[in-house]
C-alpha positions as CSV (number, residue, x, y, z in Angstrom):
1,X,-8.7,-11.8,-65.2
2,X,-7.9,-10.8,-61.6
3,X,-4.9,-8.6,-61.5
4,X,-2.2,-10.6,-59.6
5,X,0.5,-8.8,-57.8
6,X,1.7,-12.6,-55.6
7,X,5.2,-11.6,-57.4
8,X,5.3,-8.3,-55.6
9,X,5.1,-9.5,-52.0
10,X,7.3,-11.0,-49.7
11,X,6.4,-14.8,-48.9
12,X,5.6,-14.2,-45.4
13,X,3.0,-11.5,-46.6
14,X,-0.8,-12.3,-47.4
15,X,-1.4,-13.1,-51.4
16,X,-4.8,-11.8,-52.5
17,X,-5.1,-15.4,-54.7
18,X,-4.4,-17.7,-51.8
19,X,-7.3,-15.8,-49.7
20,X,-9.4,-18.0,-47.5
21,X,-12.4,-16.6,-49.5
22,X,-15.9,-15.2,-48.3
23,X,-18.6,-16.2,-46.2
24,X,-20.7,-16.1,-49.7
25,X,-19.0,-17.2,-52.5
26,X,-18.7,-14.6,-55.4
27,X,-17.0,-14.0,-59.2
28,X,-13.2,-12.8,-59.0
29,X,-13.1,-9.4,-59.5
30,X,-11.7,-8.5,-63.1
31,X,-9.4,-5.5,-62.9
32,X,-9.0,-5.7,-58.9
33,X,-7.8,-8.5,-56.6
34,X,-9.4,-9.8,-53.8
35,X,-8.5,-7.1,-51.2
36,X,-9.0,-4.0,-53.3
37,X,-12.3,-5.1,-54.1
38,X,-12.8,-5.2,-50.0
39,X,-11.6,-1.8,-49.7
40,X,-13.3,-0.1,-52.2
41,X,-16.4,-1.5,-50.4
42,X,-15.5,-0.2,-47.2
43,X,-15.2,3.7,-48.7
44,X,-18.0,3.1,-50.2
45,X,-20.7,2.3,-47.2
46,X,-22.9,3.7,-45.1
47,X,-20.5,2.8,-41.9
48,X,-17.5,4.6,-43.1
49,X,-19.1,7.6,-43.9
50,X,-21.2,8.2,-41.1
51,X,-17.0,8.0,-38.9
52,X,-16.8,11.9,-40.7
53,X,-19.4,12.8,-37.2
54,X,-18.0,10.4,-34.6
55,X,-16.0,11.5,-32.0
56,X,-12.2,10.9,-31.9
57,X,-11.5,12.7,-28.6
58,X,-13.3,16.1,-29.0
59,X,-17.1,15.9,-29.8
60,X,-18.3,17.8,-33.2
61,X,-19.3,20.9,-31.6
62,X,-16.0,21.4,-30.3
63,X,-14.3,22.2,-33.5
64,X,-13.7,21.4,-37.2
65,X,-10.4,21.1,-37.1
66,X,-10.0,18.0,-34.7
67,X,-9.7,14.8,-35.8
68,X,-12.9,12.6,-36.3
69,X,-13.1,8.6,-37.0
70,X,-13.1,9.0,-40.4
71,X,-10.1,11.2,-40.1
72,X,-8.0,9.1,-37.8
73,X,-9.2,6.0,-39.9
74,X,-7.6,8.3,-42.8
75,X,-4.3,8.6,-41.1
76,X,-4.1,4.6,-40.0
77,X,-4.2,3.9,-43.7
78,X,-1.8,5.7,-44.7
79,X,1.1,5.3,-42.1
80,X,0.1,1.6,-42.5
81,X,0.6,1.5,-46.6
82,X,3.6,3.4,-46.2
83,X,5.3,0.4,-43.9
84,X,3.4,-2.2,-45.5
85,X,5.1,-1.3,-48.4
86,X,8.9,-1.2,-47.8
87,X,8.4,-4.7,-45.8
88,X,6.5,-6.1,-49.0
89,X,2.8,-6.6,-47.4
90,X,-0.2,-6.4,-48.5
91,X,-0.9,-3.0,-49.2
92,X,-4.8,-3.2,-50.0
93,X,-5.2,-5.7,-47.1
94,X,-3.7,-3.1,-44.7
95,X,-5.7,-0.4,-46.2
96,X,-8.7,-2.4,-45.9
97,X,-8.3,-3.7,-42.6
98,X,-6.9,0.0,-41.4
99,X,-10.3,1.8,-43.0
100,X,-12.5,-0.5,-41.3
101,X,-11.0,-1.1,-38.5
102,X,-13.4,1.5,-36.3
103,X,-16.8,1.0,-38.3
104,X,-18.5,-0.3,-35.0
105,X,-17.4,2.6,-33.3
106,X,-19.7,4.5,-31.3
107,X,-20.7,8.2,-31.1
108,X,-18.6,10.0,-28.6
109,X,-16.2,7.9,-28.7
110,X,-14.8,5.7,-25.6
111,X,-17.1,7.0,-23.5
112,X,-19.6,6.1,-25.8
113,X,-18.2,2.6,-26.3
114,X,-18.0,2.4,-22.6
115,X,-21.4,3.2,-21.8
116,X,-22.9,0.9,-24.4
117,X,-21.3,-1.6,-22.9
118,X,-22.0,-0.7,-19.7
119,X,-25.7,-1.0,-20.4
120,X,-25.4,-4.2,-22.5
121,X,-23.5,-6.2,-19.7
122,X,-26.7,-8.0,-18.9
123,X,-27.2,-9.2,-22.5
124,X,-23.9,-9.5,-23.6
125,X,-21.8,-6.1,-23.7
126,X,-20.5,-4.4,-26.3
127,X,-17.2,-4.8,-27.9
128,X,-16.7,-2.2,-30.7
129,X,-14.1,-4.6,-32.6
130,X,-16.8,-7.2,-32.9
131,X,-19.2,-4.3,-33.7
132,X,-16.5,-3.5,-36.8
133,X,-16.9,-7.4,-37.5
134,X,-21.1,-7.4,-37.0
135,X,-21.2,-4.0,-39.3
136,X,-19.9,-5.5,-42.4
137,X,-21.2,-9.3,-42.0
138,X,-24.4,-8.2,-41.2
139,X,-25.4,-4.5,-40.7
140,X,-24.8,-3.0,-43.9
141,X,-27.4,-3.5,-46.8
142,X,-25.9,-2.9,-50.6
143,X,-26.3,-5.9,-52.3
144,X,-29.2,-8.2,-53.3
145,X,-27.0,-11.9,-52.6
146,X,-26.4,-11.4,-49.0
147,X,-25.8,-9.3,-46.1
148,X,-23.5,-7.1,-44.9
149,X,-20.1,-6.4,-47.2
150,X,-18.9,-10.1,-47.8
151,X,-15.4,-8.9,-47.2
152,X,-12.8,-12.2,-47.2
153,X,-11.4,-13.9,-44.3
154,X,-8.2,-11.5,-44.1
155,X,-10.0,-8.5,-43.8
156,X,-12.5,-9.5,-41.5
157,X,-9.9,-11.3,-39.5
158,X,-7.9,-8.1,-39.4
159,X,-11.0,-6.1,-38.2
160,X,-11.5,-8.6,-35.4
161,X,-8.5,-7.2,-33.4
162,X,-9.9,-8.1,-30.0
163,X,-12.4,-10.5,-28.7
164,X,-13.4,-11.9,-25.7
165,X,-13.2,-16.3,-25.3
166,X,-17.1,-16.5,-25.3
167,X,-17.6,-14.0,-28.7
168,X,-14.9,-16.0,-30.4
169,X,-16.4,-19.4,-29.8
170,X,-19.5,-18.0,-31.6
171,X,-17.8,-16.4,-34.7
172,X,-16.7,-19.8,-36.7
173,X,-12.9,-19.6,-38.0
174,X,-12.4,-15.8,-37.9
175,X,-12.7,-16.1,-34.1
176,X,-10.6,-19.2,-33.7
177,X,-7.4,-17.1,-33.5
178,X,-8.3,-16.4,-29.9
179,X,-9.0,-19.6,-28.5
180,X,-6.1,-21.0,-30.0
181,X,-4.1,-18.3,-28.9
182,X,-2.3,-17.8,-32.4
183,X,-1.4,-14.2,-34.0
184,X,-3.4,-12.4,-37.3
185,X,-1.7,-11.8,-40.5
186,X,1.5,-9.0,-40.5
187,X,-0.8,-6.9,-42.2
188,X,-3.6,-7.2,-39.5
189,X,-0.6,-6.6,-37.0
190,X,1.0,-3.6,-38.9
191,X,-2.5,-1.8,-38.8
192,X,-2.7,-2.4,-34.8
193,X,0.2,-0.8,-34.6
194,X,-0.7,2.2,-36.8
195,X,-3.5,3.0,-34.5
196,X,-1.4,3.8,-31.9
197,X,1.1,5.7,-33.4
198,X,-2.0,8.0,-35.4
199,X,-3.7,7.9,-32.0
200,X,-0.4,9.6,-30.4
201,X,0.6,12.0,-32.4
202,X,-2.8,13.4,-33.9
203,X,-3.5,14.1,-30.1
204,X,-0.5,15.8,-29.8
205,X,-1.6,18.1,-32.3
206,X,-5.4,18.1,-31.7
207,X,-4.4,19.0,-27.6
208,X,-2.1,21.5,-28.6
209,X,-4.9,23.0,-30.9
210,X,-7.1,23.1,-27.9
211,X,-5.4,24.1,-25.3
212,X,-5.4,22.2,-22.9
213,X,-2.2,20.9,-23.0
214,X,0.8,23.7,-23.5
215,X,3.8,23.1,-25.5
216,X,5.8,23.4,-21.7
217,X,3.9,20.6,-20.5
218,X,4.8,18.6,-23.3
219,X,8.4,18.6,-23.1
220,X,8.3,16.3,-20.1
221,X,7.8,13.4,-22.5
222,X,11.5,13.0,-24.0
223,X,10.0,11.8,-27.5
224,X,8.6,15.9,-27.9
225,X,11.1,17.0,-25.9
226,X,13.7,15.8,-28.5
227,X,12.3,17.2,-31.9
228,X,11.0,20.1,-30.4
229,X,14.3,21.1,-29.4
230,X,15.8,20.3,-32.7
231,X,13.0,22.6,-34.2
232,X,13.9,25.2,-32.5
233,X,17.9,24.8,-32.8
234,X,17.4,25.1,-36.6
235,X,14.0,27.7,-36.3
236,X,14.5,30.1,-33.7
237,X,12.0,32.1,-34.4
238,X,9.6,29.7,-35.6
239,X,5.8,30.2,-34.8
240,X,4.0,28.1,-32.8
241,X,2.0,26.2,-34.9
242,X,4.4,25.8,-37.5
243,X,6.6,24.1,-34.3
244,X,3.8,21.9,-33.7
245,X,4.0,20.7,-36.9
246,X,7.8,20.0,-37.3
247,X,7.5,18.4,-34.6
248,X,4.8,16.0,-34.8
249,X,6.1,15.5,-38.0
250,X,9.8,14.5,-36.9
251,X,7.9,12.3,-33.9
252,X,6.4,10.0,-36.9
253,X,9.0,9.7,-38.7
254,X,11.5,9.0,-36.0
255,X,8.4,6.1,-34.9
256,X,7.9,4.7,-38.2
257,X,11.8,4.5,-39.0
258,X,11.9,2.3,-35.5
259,X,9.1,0.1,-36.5
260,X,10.3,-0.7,-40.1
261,X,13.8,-1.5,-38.8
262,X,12.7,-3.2,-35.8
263,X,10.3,-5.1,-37.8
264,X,12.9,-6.1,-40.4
265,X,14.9,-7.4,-37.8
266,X,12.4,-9.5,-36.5
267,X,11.2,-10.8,-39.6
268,X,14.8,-12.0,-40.1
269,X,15.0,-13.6,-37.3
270,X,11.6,-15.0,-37.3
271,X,12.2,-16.1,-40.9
272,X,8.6,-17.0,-41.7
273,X,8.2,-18.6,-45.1
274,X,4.6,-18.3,-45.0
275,X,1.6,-16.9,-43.6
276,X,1.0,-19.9,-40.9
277,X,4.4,-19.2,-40.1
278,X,3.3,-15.8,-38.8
279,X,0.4,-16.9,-37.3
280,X,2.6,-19.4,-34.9
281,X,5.4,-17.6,-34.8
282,X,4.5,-17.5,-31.1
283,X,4.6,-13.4,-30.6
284,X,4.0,-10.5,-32.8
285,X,6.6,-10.1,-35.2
286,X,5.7,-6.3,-35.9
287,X,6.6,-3.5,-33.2
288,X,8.9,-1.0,-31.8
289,X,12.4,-1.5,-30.5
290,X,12.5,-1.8,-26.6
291,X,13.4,2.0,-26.6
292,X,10.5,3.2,-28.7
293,X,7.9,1.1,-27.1
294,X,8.8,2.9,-23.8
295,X,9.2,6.7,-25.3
296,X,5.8,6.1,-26.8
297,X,4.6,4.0,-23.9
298,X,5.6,7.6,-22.4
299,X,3.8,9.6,-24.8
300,X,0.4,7.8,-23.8
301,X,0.9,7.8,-20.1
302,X,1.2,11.6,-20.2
303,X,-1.8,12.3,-22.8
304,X,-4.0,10.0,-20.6
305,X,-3.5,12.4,-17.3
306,X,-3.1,15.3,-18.8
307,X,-5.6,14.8,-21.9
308,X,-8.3,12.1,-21.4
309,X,-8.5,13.3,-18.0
310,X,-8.3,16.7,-18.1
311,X,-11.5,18.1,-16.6
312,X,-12.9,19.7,-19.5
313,X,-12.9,15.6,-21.6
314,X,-14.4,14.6,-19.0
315,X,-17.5,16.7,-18.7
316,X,-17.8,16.1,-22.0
317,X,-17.7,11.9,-22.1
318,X,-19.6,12.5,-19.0
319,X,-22.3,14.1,-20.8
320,X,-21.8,11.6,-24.0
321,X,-22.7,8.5,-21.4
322,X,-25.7,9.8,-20.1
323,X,-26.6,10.5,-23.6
324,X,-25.7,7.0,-24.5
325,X,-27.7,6.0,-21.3
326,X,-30.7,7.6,-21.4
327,X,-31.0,6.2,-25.6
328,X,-30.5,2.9,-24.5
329,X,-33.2,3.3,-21.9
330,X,-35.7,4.4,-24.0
331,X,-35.1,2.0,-27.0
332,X,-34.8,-0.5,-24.8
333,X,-38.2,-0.1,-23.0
334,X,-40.1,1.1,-26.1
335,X,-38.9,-0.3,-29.8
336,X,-41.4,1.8,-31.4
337,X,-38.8,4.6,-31.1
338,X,-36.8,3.1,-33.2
339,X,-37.0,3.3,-36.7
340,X,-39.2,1.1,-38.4
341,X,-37.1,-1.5,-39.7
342,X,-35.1,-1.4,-36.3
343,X,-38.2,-2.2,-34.7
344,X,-39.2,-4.8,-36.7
345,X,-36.0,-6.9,-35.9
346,X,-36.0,-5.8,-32.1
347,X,-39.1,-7.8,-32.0
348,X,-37.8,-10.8,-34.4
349,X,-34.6,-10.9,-32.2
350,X,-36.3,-11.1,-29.1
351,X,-38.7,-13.3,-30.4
352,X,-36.1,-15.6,-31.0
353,X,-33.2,-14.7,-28.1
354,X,-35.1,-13.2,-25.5
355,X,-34.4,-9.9,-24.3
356,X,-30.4,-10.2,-25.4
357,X,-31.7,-10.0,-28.8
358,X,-34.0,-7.2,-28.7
359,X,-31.0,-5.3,-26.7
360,X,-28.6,-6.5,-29.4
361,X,-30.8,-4.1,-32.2
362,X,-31.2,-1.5,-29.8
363,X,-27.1,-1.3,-29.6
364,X,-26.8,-2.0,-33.4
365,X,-29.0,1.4,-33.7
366,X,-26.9,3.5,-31.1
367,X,-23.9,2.2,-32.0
368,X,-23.9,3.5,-35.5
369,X,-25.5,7.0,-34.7
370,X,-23.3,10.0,-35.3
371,X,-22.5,12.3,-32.8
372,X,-24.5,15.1,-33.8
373,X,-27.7,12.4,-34.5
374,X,-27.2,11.3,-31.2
375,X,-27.5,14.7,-29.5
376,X,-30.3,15.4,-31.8
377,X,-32.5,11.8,-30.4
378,X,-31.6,12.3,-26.7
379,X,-33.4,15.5,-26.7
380,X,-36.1,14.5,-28.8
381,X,-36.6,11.3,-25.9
382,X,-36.6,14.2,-24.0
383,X,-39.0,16.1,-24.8
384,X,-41.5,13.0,-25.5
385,X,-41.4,12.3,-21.8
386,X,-41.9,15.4,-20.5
């Protein structure tokens, strides 16, 4: 018997028995519900491994203390669970949808993502959200019934966070969301927001670690400004990283507590008594007061200029595009280069779609390369032109 936990969860949340099912139909799990089942798939492919060598801002030969994919995907999860579970959610949806939510992400990060796409915008582009979506309907090859992960509706909808109007008409009911201009589940919402505030405050820290932004320059932004300040009130003498710490650590707290009370509130005004009710509610139920939005809104703006574009990223996402690039190129022109079975389906695809569809398997091999792999290929490409 599936383990039921429908008494557990508020009625606006997402019940693991009332799931809209999977694209292949399967046997209920026995001691799991639905949604654990689709988690403990995710942790267990190829996909989410392979985010342990992709790029969150500084590639692997940086450092091993900064974040990776894997890491960050890590961190989601678990600022997610922790909300999910005072407002009675879903907690093995969120987790789910949180550790799968950057699958389709590729190495070196946005500039990766953006010089895939860049390269696929006669075919296509790439969208690294639908990549998430095309990794476990499709890419990933564990069982003998079908392909991908067979994950249900709520997770894959969950993944889908963004999608362009001419993707979603393609994608059947987990794409119709977007063209009917309806919300996901609180759950999928919940996790959005987690990104940002992991995003935030793990490159706080990771920064700071690097050096290229100073403790001074941070105290222009009144969110570390504030708990920095109240570190070192109580900790005069407190060493640096140590005052990092506290206060990254006060930052997420004083975030999450604004979420979960602004997010109560909402919910109580909203008064959903179902899911559908969330999904028409007309706006996102789950989110910052107006105060937090713009201290964190704050946060961003300054670890874009001072972060993201600090010279140094930039050589490196520089470098990671022409990487990105020049693989593309020579996949493109040659499929031979790719791995066997890649081949064989670059020639299938294009067989069938034209040159879209042998570009399509040539992005489905880059996209789920690892950093380090990718390095490794572009100079082997290399060296077989020279």
């Amino acid at each position: 018997m599936a383990v039921n936990i429908k008494n557990e969860l508020a009625v606006y949340a997402v019940h693991p028995d009332e799931t809209r099912g999977r694209r292949f139909s399967e046997p209920s799990p026995t001691y799991r519900n639905e949604h654990d089942r689709d988690r403990d798939r995710i942790i267990h492919s190829t996909a989410f491994r392979r985010l342990m060598y992709k790029t969150q801002v500084f590639v692997y030969d940086e450092g091993d203390l900064y974040r990776t994919r894997l890491t960050h995907s890590l961190e989601v999860a678990q600022i997610a669970r922790s909300v999910a579970r005072v407002l009675k959610l879903n907690e093995p949806l969120t987790e789910a949808v949180a550790l799968a939510h950057d699958l389709g992400h590729t190495p070196f990060g946005h500039a990766g993502q953006d010089a895939l796409n860049a390269v696929m915008a006669p075919y296509g582009g790439f969208e690294h959200n639908l990549q998430s979506l095309r990794v476990v309907d499709l890419l990933e090859e564990r069982y003998a019934e079908f392909p991908g992960l067979n994950l249900t509706f709520e997770t894959r909808e969950g993944i889908l966070k963004h999608c362009s109007l001419k993707n979603a008409r393609d994608l059947g009911e987990v794409g119709q969301r977007f063209l009917d201009r309806t919300h996901p589940s609180l759950e999928a919402q919940l996790v959005d927001v987690a990104d940002a505030i992991a995003y935030n405050n793990h490159d706080v820290d990771d920064g700071l670690r690097s050096g290229l932004i100073s403790v001074e320059q941070l105290q222009q932004t009144s969110l570390f400004r504030e708990h920095s300040q109240t570190v070192l009130k109580a900790y005069p003498d407190i060493g640096l990283r140590k005052l990092i710490h506290e206060t990254v650590r006060r930052m997420m707290n004083a975030i999450i507590t604004d979420l979960i009370a602004e997010s109560q509130k909402r919910l109580k005004d909203a008064a959903p008594g179902s899911v559908d009710d969330v999904r028409k509610a007309g706006k996102v139920v789950i989110g910052f007061s107006a105060g937090m939005a713009e201290r964190s809104g704050e946060l961003h703006r300054f670890l874009r200029k001072q972060l993201y574009e600090h010279p140094h990223v930039l050589e490196m996402t520089g470098n990671a595009a022409e990487m990105v690039t020049s693989l593309f190129e020579a996949y493109f022109a040659d499929v031979t280069r790719l791995p066997p079975e890649f081949a064989v389906r670059a020639k299938e695809e294009e067989d069938e779609k034209g040159t879209s569809g042998r570009a399509r398997i040539v992005a489905d091999y880059i996209a789920g390369m690892t950093d380090r792999f990718a390095t490794r290929e572009f100079k082997k490409s290399g060296e077989q032109e020279m």
